[in-house]
N, C-alpha and C positions, 0 to 999 in steps of 0.2 A: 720576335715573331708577331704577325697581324692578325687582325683579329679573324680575317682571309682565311689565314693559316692555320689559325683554329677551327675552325669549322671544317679543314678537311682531311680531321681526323676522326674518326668512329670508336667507341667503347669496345671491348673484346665482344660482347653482347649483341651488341648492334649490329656489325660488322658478321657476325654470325648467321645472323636473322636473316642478312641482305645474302647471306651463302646457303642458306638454307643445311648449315652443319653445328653440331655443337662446338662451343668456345673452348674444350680442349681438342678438335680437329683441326679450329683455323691457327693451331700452333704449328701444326705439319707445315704450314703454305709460310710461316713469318722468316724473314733474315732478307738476304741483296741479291739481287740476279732475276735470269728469268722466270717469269711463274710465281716469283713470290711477291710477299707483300711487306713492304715497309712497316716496322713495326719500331714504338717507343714508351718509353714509361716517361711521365713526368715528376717531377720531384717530389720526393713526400707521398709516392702512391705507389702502391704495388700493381694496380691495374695494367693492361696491355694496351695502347688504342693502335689502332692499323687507320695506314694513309688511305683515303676515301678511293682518289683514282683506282690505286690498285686492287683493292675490291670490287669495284664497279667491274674493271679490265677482268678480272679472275672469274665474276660471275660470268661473264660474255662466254669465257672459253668453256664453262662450264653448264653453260647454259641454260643458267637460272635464270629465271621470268623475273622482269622488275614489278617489285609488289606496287599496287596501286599508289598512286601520291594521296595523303593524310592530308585532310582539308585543314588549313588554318585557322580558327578561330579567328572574325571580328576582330581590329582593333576598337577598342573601347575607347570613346573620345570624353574627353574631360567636360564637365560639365559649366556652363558661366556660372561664376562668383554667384551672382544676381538669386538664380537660379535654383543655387546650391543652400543658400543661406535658408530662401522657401524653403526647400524640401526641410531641413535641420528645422526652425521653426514647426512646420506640418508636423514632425517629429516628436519635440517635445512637446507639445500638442495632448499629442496621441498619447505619449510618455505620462504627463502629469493628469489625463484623463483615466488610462490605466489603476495609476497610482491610488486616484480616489474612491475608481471602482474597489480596488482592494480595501483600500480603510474603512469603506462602508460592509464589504465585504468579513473584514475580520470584528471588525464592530458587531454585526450580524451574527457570527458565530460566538461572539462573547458574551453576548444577551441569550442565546440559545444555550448555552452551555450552562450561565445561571438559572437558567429556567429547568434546566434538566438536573442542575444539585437541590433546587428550589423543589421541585416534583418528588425525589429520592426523600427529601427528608420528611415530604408530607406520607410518601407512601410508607417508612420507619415508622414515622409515630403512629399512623394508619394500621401497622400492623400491631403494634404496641396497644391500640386503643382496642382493636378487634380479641388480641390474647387476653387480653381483661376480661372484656366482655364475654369470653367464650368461659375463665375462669368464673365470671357471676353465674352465668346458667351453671355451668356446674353445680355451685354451691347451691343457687334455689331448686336445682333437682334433687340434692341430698339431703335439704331442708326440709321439699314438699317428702318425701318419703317418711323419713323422719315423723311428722308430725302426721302422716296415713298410720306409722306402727303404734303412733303413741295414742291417736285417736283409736282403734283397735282394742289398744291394751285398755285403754278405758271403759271401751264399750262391753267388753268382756269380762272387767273387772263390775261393771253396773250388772249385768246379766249374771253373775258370780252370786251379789251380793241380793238380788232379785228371785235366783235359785234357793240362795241360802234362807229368806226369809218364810219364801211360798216351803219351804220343807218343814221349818218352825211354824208356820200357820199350821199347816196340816198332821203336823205331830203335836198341838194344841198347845204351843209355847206360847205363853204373850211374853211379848216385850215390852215392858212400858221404861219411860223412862222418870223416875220419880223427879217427880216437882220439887225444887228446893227456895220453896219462895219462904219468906220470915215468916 
């Protein structure tokens, strides 16, 4: 078979589309004679393809509109040698200038990333330094009180003993304390 001959066959799909039916309707129309459509499987496939003519022939009687023709894409032409090697060059280019950008790039983030374990462990000991320091005021608050109660108890213990004397004056106690010189 030519390659002709290929192409004027359609998928069960296809062939559906160009009928405007679904692909279990255009099985009503498949087998030999008139009205129908030549229909084959090729080897290794379950598919159905139907011969082109006799769909085209079938839509007429039936009087389907041919769908607009689907424009072809541009052949793409190959580019010179010459030409191509530039571009590959401009390429790698671009490629190895990428690349630096990155390594400056993650360079960049690895200096920034020590700087923020570098920050972390100033702010640790930062808090460490401040818990102390919040620990000494503590203690110089409980110190300075401390030494208010004791100054206090003393003041009270002078005034005690300030009481106790002016009572012995005026109940006509003397105190003397004898002299123990040789």
């Amino acid at each position: 078979m030519t390659n002709d001959d290929e192409n004027q066959w359609l998928r069960g799909e296809d062939a559906a589309a160009r009928l405007g039916i679904s692909e279990r309707s255009i099985q009503r129309y498949a087998g030999e004679g008139p009205g129908k459509i030549r229909v084959r499987k090729y080897q290794g496939s379950n598919r159905n393809w139907y011969y082109l003519p006799d769909v085209e022939r079938l839509a007429e009687e039936m009087g389907v509109a041919r769908p607009p023709a689907v424009p072809r894409p541009p052949k793409q032409e190959m580019l010179p040698a010459g030409e191509l090697l530039g571009f590959l060059r401009q390429r790698d280019e671009q490629l190895a200038e990428a690349q630096r950008a990155l390594q400056a790039a993650a360079l960049e983030l690895g200096q920034a990333r020590a700087e923020i374990a570098r920050r972390q462990i100033i702010d640790g000991q930062l808090q460490a330094v401040s818990a102390g320091r919040d620990e000494v005021r503590r203690q110089n608050t409980r110190l300075r009180l401390q030494r208010a109660v004791l100054i206090t108890v003393v003041i009270l213990l002078i005034l005690a003993l300030v009481g106790f004397f002016v009572i012995l004056e005026l109940q006509g106690v003397s105190l003397s304390i004898p002299n123990r010189s040789p």
